[in-house]
Every structure is written in structure tokens, then in C-alpha cells.
C-alpha positions as CSV (number, residue, x, y, z in Angstrom):
1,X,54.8,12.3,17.6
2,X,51.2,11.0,15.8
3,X,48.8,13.1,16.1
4,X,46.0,12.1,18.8
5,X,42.5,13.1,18.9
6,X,41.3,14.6,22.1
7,X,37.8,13.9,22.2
8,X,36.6,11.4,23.6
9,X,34.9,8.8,21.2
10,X,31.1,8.7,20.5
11,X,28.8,6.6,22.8
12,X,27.4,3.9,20.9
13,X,24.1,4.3,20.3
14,X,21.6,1.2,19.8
15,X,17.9,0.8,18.8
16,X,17.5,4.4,19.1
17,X,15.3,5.0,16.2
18,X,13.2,1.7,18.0
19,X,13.4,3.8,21.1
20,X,11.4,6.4,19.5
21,X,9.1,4.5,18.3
22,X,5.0,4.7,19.9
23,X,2.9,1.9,19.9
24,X,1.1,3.2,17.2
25,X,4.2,3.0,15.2
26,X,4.6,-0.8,16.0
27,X,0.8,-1.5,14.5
28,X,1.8,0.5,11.0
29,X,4.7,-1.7,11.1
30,X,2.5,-4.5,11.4
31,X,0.5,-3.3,8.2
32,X,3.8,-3.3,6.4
33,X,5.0,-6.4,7.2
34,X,1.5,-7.8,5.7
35,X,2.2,-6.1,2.8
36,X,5.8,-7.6,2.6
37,X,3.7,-11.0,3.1
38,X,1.4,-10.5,0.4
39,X,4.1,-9.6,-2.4
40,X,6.2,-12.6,-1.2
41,X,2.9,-14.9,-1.3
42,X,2.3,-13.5,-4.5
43,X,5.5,-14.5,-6.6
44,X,5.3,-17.6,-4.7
45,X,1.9,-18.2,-6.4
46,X,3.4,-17.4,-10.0
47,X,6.1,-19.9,-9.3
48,X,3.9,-23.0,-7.6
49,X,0.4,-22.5,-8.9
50,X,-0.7,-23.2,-5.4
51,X,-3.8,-21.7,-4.9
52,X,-3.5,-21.6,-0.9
53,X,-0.5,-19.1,-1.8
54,X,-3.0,-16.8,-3.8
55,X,-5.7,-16.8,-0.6
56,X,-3.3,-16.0,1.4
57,X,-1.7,-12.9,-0.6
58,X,-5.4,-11.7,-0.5
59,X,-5.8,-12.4,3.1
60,X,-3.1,-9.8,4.3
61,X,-5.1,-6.8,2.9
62,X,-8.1,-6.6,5.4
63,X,-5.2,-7.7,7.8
64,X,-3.1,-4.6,6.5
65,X,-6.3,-2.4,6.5
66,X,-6.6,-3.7,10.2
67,X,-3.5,-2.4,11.4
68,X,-3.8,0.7,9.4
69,X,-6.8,1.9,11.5
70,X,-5.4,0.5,14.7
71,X,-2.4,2.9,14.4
72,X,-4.1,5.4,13.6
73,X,-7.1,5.4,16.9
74,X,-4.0,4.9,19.0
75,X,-2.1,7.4,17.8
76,X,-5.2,9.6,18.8
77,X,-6.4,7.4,22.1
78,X,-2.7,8.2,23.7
79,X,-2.3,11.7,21.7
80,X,1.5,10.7,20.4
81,X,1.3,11.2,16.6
82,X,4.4,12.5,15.5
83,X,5.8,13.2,11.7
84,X,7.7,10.1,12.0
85,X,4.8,8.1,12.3
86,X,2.7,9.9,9.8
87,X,5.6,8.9,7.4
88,X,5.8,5.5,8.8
89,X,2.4,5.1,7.4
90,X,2.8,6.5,4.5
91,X,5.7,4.3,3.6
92,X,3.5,1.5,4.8
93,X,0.5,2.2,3.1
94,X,2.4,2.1,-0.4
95,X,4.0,-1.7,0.3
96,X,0.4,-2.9,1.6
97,X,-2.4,-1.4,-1.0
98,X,0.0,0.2,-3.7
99,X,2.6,-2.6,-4.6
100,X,1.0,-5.6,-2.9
101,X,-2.4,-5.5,-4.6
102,X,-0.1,-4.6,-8.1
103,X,1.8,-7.8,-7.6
104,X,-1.2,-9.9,-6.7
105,X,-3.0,-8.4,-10.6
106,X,0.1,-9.3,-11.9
107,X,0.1,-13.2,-10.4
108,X,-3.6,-13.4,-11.3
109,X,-3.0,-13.1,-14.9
110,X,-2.6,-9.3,-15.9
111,X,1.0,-9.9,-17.0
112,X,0.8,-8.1,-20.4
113,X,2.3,-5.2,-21.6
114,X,-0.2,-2.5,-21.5
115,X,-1.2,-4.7,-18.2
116,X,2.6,-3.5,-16.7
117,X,1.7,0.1,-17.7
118,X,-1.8,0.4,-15.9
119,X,-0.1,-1.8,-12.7
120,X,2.9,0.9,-12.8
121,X,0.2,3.5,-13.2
122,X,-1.9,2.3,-10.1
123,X,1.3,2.3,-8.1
124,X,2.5,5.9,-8.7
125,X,-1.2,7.4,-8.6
126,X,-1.1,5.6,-4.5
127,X,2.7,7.3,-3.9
128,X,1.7,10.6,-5.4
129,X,-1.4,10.5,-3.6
130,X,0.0,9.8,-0.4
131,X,2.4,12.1,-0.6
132,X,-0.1,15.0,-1.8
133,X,-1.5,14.2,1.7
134,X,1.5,14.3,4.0
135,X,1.9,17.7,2.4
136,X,-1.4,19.1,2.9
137,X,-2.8,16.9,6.3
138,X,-1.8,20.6,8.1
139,X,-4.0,22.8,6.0
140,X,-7.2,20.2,5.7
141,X,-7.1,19.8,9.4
142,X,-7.9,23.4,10.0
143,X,-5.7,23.5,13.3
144,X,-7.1,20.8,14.5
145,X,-5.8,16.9,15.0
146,X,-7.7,15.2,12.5
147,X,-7.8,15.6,9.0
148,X,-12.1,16.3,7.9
149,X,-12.2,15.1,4.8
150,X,-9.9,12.9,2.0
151,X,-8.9,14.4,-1.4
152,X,-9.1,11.6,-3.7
153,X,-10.0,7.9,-2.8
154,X,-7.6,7.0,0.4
155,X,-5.6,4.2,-1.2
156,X,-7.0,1.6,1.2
157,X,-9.0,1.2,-0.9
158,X,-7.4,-1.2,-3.2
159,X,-8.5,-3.7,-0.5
160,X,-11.5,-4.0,-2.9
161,X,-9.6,-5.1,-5.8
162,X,-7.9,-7.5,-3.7
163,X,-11.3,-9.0,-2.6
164,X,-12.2,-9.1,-6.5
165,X,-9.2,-11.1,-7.2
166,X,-9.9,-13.8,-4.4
167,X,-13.4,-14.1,-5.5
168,X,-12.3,-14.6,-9.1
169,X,-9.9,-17.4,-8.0
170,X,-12.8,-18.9,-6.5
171,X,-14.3,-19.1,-9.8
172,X,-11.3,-20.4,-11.1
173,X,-10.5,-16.9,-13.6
174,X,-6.8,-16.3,-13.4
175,X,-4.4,-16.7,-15.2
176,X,-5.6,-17.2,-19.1
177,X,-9.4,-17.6,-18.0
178,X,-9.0,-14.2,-16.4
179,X,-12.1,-11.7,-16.9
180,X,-12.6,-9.9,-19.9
181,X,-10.1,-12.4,-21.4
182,X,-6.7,-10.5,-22.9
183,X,-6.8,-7.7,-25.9
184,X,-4.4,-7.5,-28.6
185,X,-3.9,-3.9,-28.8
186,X,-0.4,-2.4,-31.2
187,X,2.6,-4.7,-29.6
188,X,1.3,-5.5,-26.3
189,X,-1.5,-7.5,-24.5
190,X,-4.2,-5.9,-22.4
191,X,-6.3,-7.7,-20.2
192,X,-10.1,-5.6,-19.5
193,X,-9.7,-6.5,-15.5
194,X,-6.3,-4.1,-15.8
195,X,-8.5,-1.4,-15.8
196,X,-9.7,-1.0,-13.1
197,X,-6.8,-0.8,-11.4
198,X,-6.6,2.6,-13.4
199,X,-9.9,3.8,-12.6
200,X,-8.7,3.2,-9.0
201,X,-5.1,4.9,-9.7
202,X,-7.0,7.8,-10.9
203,X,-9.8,8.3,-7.9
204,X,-6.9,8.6,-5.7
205,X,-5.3,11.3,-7.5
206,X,-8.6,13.3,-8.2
207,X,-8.7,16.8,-6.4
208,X,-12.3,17.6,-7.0
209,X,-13.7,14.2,-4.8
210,X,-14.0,15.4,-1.4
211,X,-14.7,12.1,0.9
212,X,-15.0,13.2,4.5
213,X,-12.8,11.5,7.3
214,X,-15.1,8.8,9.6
């Protein structure tokens, strides 16, 4: 006789990770999905030269950055943060200020080699810096639910590169009439303006700037 399983099979389960879901959760995904935006505005600039496409890229930031303090005074206003949502912002904080404002540098102009390297660079120093956080949120809270103070620049902060990009479309400085013009350094290209998305990388990472939590 072929052999027949006993148990009886597995209830389906559907949208159960949704299901666990708070409404904060919803508003980080928000900030993701205008990170998602950006990056897809961004390439879409690189490949029509449409201007309208760059603004908008630029636009979702302070929309992200929106979101990303909404989730968070909910989270607090109905007491429901969990570890799922402190990762859910995490996760969404890279997309929106890590990767985002890296693509939009890129589609302004800073598409040379040593350019790729300080981009790459800006985009690690926001995951590692995030993820330093996650890890330590418990500790710097002291017991209590709110963090007091920020090790490193929070990487938010990229917002105000974003905002430096916008302006310097409005004055018509991307692409080869970028700032600072482009460097021939060894093999590869460097364009000044990359830089400061290192300086940026790098305040995020530091451990000895204390910047207490509003």
C-alpha cells in the first residue's frame, strides 16, 4: 500500500507578515517606497536628460525624511515599536538616504572612477552606521524607550546633499559643468563635489560625535 501521511496539511497562511505590521510600519514603508522613486527617477534622468525627472528624484528626500519621523512619533504616540519595525527602518533608511542620494551624485555628473569609489564609500559608511545603531539602540537608551543621543551623523542627513544637487541643477551644473569641474587623478576621474559625499560617509561612522536625540 503507498504510504500516506497522517497529518493533516498546513493551513494556508496569507498576508501574515502584513498582519503584523503597525501603522508605524506602513509610514517607514512609505519612506522606502520614496527611496525606490528617487533611484528609478534618477536613471530615468541619465537616460532622458529631462530635468523634471532630476527635481523630482530630489523631491522624494524631504518626502522620505517625512515619513521617517512620522514612523517613528507613532511608533512612540501608540507605544507599538517592535524589532521588526526598528529593522523595517533600517532597511528603509539605506534605499532612501544611502542608495538614493548615491544614484542621484551619480546622474548629476559624478560618474568617474574615483567618483564610484567615494559613492560606494558613502553607501557602506550609511549601512554600517545603521547597523552599529540597531546593535547598540538598547545600551544608549539607558532602559529607557528612546535613544538620548546619535553616535555619528544619523544618515538622514544626506537630505542635505540632495538639496545641494537640486540647487546646482538650478544653476544648470551637472553633468560636465558640475562643481569643482572633474580631476584627472592615476587612471580615473574625480569630480571635487564627490567629496563630500565622503566627508558625509565618514560623520556617520564617527564614534567620538555625540549628537543628542530631539
Amino acid at each position: 500500500m503507498p504510504h500516506t501521511d497522517p497529518s493533516p496539511p498546513a493551513p494556508r497562511r496569507h498576508f501574515t507578515m502584513i498582519r503584523e505590521f503597525h501603522l508605524a510600519d506602513f509610514f517607514t514603508l512609505g519612506n522606502a517606497a520614496c527611496g525606490v522613486g528617487a533611484v528609478f527617477l534618477a536613471m530615468a534622468f541619465v537616460a532622458s536628460g529631462e530635468l523634471r525627472h532630476f527635481y523630482l528624484a530630489a523631491a522624494l528626500a524631504p518626502a522620505a525624511f517625512v515619513f521617517d519621523v512620522l514612523d517613528g512619533r507613532i511608533a512612540r504616540w501608540r507605544q507599538n515599536s517592535s524589532p521588526l519595525g526598528r529593522e523595517l527602518d533600517s532597511l528603509a533608511d539605506v534605499i532612501s538616504f544611502g542608495v538614493a542620494p548615491a544614484a542621484l551624485g551619480f546622474a548629476a555628473g559624478l560618474r568617474g572612477g574615483w567618483d564610484a569609489v567615494l559613492l560606494i564609500y558613502f553607501v557602506c559608511c550609511g549601512v554600517s552606521r545603521l547597523a552599529r545603531f540597531n546593535v547598540t539602540a538598547e545600551t544608549l537608551s539607558a532602559g529607557g524607550d528612546k535613544v538620548k543621543y546619535f553616535e555619528g551623523t544619523p544618515i538622514p542627513t544626506s537630505v542635505a546633499l540632495v538639496g545641494l544637487l537640486a540647487w546646482a541643477a538650478a544653476q544648470g551644473r551637472l553633468g560636465d559643468a558640475v562643481w569643482g569641474g572633474g580631476w584627472l587623478l592615476g587612471p580615473w576621474t574625480l569630480h571635487p563635489l564627490a567629496l563630500l559625499y565622503a566627508l558625509s560617509g565618514t560623520l556617520m561612522i564617527s564614534k567620538t560625535l555625540r549628537i543628542p536625540k530631539l
